[in-house]
Kinemage of the C-alpha trace (Angstrom):
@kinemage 1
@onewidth
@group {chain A} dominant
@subgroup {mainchain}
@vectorlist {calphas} color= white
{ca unk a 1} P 3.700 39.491 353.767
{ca unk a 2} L 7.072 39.606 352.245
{ca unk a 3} L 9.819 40.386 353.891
{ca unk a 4} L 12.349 42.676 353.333
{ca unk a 5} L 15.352 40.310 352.585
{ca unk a 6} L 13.124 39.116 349.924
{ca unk a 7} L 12.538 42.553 348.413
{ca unk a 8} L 15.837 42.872 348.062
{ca unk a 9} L 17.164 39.561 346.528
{ca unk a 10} L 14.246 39.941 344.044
{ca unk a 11} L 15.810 43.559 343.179
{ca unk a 12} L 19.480 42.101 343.058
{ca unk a 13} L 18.641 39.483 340.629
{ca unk a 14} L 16.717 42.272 338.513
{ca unk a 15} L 19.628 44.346 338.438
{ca unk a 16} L 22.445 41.312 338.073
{ca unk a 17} L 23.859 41.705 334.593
{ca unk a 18} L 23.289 37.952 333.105
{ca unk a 19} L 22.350 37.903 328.966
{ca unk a 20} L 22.342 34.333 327.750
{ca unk a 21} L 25.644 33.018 327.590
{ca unk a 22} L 27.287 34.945 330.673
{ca unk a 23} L 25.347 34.382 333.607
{ca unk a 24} L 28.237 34.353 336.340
{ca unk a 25} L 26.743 36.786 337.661
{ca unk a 26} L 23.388 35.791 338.619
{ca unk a 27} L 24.866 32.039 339.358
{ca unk a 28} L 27.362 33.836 342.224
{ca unk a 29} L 24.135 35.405 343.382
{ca unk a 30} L 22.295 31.817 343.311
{ca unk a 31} L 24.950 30.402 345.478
{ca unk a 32} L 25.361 33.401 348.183
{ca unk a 33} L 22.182 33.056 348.702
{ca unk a 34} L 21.671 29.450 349.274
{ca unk a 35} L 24.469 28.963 351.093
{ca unk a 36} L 23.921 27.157 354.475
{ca unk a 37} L 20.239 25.635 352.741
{ca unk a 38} L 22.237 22.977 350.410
{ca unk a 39} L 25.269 22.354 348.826
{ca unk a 40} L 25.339 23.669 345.319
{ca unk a 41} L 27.565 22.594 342.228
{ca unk a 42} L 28.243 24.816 338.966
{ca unk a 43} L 28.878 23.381 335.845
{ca unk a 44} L 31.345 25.338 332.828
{ca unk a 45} L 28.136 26.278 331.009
{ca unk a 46} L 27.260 28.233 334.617
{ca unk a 47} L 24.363 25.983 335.561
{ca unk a 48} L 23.592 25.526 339.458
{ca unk a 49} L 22.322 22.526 340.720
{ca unk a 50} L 22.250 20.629 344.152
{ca unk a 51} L 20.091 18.185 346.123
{ca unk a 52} L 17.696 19.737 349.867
{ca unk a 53} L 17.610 16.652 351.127
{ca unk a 54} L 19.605 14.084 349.956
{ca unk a 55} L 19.171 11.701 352.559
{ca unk a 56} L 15.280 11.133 351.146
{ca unk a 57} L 14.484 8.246 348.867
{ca unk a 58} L 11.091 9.412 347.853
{ca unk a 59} L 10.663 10.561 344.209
{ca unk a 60} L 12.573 13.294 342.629
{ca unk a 61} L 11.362 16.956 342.035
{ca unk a 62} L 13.205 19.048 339.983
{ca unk a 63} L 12.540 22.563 341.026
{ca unk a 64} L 14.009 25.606 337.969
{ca unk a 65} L 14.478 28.098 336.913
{ca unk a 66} L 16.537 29.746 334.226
{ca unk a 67} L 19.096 31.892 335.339
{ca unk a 68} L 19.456 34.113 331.633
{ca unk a 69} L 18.201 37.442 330.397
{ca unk a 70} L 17.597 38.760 326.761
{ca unk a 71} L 20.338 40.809 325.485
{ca unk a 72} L 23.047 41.182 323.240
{ca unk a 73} L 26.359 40.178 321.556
{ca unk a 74} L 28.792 42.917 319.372
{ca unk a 75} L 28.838 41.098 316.547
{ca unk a 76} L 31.641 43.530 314.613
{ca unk a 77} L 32.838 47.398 315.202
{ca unk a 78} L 32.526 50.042 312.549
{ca unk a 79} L 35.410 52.669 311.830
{ca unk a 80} L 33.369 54.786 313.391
{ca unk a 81} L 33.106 53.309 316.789
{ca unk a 82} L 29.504 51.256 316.899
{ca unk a 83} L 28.872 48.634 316.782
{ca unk a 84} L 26.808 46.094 315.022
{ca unk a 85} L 25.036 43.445 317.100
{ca unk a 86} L 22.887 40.526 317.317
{ca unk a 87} L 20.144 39.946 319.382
{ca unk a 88} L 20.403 37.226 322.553
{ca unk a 89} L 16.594 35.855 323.143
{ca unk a 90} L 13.320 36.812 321.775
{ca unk a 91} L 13.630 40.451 321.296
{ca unk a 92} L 11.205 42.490 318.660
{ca unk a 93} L 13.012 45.248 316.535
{ca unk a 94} L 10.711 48.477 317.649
{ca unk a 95} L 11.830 47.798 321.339
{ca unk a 96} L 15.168 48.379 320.927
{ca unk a 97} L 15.561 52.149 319.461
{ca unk a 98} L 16.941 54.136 322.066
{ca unk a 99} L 17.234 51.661 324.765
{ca unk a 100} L 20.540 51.941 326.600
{ca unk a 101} L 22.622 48.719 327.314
{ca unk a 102} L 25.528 47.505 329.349
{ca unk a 103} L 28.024 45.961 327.640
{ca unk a 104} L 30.919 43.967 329.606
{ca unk a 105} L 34.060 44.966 328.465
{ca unk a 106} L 37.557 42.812 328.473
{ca unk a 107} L 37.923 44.303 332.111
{ca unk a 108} L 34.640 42.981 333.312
{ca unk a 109} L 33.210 47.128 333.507
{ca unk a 110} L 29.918 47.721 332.209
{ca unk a 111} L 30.014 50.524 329.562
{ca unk a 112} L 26.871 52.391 328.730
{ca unk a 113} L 25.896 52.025 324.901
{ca unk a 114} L 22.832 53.351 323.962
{ca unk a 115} L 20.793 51.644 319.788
{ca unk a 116} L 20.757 54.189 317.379
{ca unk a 117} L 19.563 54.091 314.288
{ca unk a 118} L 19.651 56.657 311.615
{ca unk a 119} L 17.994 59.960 312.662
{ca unk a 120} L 14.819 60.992 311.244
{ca unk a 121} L 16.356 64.201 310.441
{ca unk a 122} L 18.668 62.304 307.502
{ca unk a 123} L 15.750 59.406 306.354
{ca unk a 124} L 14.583 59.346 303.216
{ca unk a 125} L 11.071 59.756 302.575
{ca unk a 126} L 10.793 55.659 301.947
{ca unk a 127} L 13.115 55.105 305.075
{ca unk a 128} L 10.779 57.346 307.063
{ca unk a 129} L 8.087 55.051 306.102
{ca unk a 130} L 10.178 51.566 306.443
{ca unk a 131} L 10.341 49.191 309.426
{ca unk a 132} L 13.437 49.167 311.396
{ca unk a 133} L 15.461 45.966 311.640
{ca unk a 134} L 18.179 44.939 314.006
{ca unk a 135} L 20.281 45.463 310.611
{ca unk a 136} L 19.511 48.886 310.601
{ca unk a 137} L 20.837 49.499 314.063
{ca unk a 138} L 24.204 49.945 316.387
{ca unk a 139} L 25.265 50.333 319.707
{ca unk a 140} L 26.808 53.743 320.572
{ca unk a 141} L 29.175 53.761 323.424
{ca unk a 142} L 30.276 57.236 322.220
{ca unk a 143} L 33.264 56.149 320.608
{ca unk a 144} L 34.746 57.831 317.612
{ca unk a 145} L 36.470 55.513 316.207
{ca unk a 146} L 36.836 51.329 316.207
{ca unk a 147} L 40.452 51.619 317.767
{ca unk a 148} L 39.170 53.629 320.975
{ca unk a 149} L 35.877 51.486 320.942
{ca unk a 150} L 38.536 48.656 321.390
{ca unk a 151} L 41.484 50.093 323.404
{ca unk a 152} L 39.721 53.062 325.164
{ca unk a 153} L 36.434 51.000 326.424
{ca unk a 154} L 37.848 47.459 325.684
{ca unk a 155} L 35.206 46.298 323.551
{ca unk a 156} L 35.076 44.021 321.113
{ca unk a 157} L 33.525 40.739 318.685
{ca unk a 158} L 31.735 39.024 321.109
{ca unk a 159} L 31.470 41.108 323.874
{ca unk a 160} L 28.171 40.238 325.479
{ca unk a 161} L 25.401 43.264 326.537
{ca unk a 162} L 22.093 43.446 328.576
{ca unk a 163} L 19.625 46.121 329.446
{ca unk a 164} L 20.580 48.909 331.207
{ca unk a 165} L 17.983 49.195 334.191
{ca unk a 166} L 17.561 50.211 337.533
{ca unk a 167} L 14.943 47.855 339.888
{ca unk a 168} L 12.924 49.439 342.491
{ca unk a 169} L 9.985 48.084 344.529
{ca unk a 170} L 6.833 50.253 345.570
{ca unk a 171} L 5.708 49.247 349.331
{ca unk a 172} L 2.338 50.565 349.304
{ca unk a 173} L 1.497 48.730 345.762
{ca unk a 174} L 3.671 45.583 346.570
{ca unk a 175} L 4.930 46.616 343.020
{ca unk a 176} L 8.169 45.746 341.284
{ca unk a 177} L 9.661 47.311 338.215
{ca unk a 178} L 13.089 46.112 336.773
{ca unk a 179} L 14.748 44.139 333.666
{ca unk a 180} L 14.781 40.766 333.272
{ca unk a 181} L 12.191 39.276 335.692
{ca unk a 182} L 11.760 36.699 333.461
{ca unk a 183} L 12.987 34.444 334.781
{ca unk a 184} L 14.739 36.432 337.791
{ca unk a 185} L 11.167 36.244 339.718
{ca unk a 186} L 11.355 32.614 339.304
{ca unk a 187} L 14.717 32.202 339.861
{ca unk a 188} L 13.453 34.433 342.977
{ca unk a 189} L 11.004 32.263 343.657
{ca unk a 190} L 12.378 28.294 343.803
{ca unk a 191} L 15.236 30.036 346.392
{ca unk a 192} L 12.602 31.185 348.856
{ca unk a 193} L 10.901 27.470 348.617
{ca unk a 194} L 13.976 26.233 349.033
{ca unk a 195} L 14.757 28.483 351.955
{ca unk a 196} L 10.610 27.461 353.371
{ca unk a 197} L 11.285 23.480 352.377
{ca unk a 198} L 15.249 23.448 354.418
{ca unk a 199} L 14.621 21.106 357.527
{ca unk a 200} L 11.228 19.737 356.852
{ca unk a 201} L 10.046 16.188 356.752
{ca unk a 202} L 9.029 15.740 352.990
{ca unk a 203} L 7.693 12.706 351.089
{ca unk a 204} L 9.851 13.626 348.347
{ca unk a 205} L 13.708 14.330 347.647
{ca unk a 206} L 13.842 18.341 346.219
{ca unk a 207} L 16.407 18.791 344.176
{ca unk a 208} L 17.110 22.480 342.948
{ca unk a 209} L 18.081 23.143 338.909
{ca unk a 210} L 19.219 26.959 338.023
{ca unk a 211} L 19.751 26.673 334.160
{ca unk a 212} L 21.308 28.752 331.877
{ca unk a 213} L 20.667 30.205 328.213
{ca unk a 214} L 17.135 29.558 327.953
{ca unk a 215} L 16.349 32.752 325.961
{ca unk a 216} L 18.280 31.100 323.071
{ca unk a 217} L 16.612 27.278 323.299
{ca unk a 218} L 16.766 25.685 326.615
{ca unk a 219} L 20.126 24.957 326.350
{ca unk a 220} L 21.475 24.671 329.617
{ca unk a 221} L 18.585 22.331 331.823
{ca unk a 222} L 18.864 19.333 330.012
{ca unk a 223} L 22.856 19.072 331.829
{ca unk a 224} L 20.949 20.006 335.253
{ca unk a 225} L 18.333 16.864 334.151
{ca unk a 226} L 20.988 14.536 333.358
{ca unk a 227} L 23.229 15.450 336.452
{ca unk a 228} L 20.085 15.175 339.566
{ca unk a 229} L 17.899 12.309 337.318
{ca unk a 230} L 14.423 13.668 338.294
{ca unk a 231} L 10.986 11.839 338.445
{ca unk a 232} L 9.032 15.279 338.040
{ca unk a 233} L 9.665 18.964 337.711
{ca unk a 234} L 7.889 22.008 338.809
{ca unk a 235} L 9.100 25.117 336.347
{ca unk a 236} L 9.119 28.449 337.633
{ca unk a 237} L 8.757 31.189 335.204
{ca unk a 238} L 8.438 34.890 334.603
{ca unk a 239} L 5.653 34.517 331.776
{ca unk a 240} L 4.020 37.128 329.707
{ca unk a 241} L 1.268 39.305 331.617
{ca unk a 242} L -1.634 39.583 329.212
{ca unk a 243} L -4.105 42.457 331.073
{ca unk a 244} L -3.411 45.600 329.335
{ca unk a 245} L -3.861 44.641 325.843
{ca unk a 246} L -6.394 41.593 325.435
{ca unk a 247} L -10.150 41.502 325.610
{ca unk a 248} L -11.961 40.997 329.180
{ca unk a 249} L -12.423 37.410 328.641
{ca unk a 250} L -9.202 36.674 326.855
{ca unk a 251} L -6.667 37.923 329.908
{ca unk a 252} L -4.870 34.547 331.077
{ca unk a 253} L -1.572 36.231 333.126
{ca unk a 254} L -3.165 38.939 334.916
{ca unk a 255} L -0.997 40.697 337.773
{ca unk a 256} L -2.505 40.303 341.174
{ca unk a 257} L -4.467 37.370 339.479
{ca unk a 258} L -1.586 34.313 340.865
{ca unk a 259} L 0.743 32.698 339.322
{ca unk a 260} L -0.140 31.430 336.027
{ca unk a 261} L -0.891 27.413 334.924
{ca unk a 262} L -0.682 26.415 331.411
{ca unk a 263} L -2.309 23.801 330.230
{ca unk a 264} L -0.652 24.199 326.015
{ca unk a 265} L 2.543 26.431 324.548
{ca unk a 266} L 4.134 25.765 321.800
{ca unk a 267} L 6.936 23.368 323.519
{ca unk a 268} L 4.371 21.575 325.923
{ca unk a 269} L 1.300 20.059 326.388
{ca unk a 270} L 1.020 19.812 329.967
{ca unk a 271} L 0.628 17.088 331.777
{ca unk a 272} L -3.153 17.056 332.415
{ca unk a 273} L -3.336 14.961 335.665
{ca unk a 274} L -0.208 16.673 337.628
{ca unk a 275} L -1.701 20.032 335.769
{ca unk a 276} L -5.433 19.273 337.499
{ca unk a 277} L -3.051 17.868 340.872
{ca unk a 278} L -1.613 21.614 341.173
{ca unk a 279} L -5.071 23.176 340.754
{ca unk a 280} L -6.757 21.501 342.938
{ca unk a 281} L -4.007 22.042 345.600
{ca unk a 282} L -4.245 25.766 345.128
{ca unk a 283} L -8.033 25.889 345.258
{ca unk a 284} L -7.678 24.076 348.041
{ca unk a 285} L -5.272 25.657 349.549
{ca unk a 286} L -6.884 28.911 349.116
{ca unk a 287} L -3.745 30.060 346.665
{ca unk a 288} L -5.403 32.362 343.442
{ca unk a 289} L -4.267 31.518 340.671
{ca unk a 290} L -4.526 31.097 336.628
{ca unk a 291} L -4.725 28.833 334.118
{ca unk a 292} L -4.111 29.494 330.094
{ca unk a 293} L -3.242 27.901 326.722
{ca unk a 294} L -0.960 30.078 324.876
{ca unk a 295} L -0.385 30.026 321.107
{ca unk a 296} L 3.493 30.711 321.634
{ca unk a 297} L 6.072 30.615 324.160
{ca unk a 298} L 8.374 27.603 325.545
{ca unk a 299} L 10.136 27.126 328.766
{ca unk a 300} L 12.271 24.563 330.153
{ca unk a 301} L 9.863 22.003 330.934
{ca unk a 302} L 9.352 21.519 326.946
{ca unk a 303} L 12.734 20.370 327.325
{ca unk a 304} L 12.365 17.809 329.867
{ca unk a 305} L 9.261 16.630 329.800
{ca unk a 306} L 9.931 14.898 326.388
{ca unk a 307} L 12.178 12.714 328.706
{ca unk a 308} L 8.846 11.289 329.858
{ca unk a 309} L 8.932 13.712 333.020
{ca unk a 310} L 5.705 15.165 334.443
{ca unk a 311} L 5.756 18.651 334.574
{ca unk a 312} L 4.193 22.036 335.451
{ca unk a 313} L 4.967 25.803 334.781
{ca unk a 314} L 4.248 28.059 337.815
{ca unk a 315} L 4.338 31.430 336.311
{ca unk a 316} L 4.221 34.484 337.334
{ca unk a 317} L 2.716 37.265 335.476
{ca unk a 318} L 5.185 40.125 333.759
{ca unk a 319} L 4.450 43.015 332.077
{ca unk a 320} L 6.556 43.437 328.769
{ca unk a 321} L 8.650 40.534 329.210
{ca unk a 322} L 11.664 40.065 326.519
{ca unk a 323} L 11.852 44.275 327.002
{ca unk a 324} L 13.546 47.037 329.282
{ca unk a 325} L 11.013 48.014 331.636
{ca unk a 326} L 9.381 45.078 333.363
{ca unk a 327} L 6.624 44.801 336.301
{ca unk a 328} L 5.614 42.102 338.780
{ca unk a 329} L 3.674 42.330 341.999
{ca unk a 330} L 4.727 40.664 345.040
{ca unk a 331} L 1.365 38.810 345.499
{ca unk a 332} L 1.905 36.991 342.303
{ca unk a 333} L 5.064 35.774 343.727
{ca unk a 334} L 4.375 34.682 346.946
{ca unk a 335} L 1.317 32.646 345.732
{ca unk a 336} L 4.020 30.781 343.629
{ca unk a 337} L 6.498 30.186 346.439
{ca unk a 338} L 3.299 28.852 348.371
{ca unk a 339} L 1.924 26.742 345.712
{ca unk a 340} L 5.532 24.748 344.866
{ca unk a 341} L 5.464 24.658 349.233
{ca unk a 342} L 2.533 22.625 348.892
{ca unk a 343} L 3.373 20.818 346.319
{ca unk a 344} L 6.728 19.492 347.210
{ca unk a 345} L 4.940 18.567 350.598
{ca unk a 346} L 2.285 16.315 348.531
{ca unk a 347} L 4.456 14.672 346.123
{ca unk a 348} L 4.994 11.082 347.493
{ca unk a 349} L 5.481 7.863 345.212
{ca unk a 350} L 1.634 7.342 344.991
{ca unk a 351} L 0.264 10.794 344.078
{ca unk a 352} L 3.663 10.287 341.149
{ca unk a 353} L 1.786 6.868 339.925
{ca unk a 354} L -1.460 8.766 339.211
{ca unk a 355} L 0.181 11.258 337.022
């Protein structure tokens, strides 16, 4: 059952304002939390990285997770007072209408700005009929004019924006619904194994990676590889939910199904023989979960494992990823935490040479 401090770190990562490119926010979260469990370093970039057990010379597991969130950056103010922008991450143009967004402003305040595009009411027939593009769109902070969008709100080029949401969690239907829980259940998740792992005899040495600016090409985990050298790496993601919009026997990332295997994306084939390693562990373990190969998609481990590094994704399922309104279940979650457990409690030197 999860407990309630759980609930609400899961909620305060949701809610912690972190876009790719200006994650201090969720890395200060990060290191609150882990304080006391292992020491932590943070890198310029805003990456967090430390060691469980350093004292262990067994082989080295990389647990990670990315600490970034799809958003925005002001790209240039209008005399009127919006603002143009560029998207952050894999965003889709008819998501964003209407959506309201918290920029950071030179004071560190989040202002509210809501996309707008051009009312119906003044479209041309062929506009009525066109598809919008980012191009076609501002953020409205309800400024009048560029100088008070500047001076009165202290916006400006490069000011960075994320999704305006409020997290909340649903007891009876161990339900959450939030922003960015890709990958803030993950990063949710490799804390709490770290938290289950502190003190125990392991056959391995865990070493923790929080990376930044994923959304915008895996930027930031390659400086967490280089910096803790790992033998292996288990991913943690918050990976597309497929269940309310693919055929019965298509659905792959179902919630309340387990986290979610993949064997194939587009930046991995996965290792097949630590891939079949985690399976069997979880079958055996009694721990549901599911395996896919997805046409699309790309985490960290495409990153690393091009280094010649075994590794996994252990994802768990979101709804509408890469949009506003997110939601994840609680089982999902702990069947990850419990499936890296028993991994990082099986991963000696020999099980390593089989892979």
């Amino acid at each position: 059952m999860i407990r309630q401090d759980e609930v609400k770190r899961i909620l305060a990562l949701s809610d912690a304002f972190g876009p790719s490119g200006l994650e201090d926010e969720v890395s200060a979260l990060v290191k609150k939390e882990l304080e006391g469990v292992l020491d932590l370093t943070e890198d310029s970039m805003r990456n967090v990285r430390g060691v469980l057990n350093p004292e262990k010379k067994g082989p080295r597991v990389m647990l990670d997770a990315h600490l970034d969130e799809v958003g925005a950056v002001v790209q240039a103010i209008k005399p009127n007072g919006t603002m143009r922008f560029l998207t952050l991450g894999g965003w889709t143009a008819n998501n964003l209408p209407s959506s309201l967004f918290h920029i950071r402003n030179r004071d560190g305040k989040l202002v509210k700005a809501s996309v707008a595009a051009k009312p119906v009411h003044f479209m041309s027939a062929t506009e009525k009929n066109a598809s919008l593009t980012v191009d076609d769109m501002v953020l409205d902070c309800g400024s009048t004019s560029a100088e008070e969008t500047m001076k009165g709100f202290g916006i400006g080029i490069g000011s960075f924006a994320a999704p305006a949401v409020q997290a909340s969690y649903d007891e009876e239907k161990r339900l959450f619904f939030g922003k960015a829980y890709d990958c803030r259940i993950g990063v949710a998740a490799e804390i709490e194994t770290l938290k289950r792992l502190q003190g125990e005899e392991l056959p391995c040495t865990v070493t923790a990676s929080f990376a930044v600016q994923e959304e915008v090409g895996e930027r930031g985990v390659y400086a967490n590889y280089k910096a803790l050298q790992p033998d292996i790496m288990i991913c943690f993601e918050g990976c597309p939910a497929d269940d309310t919009f693919q055929e019965p026997y298509m659905i792959q990332a179902a919630m309340y199904k387990g986290p979610m295997l993949r064997h194939f994306d587009r930046s991995m084939i996965t290792n097949p023989r630590f891939q079949r390693f985690a399976l069997d562990l979880a079958h055996e373990n009694g721990i549901p979960v599911q395996e896919s190969v997805r046409s699309g998609g790309g985490t960290n481990a495409g990153m690393i494992h091009t280094e010649g590094i075994p590794a996994i994704v252990i994802g768990v399922p979101v709804r509408y990823i890469h949009s506003h309104h997110c939601w994840c279940t609680a089982d999902d979650y702990e069947s990850a935490v419990e499936l890296a457990v028993a991994l990082c409690r099986k991963l000696d030197a020999e099980t390593l040479k089989t892979f």
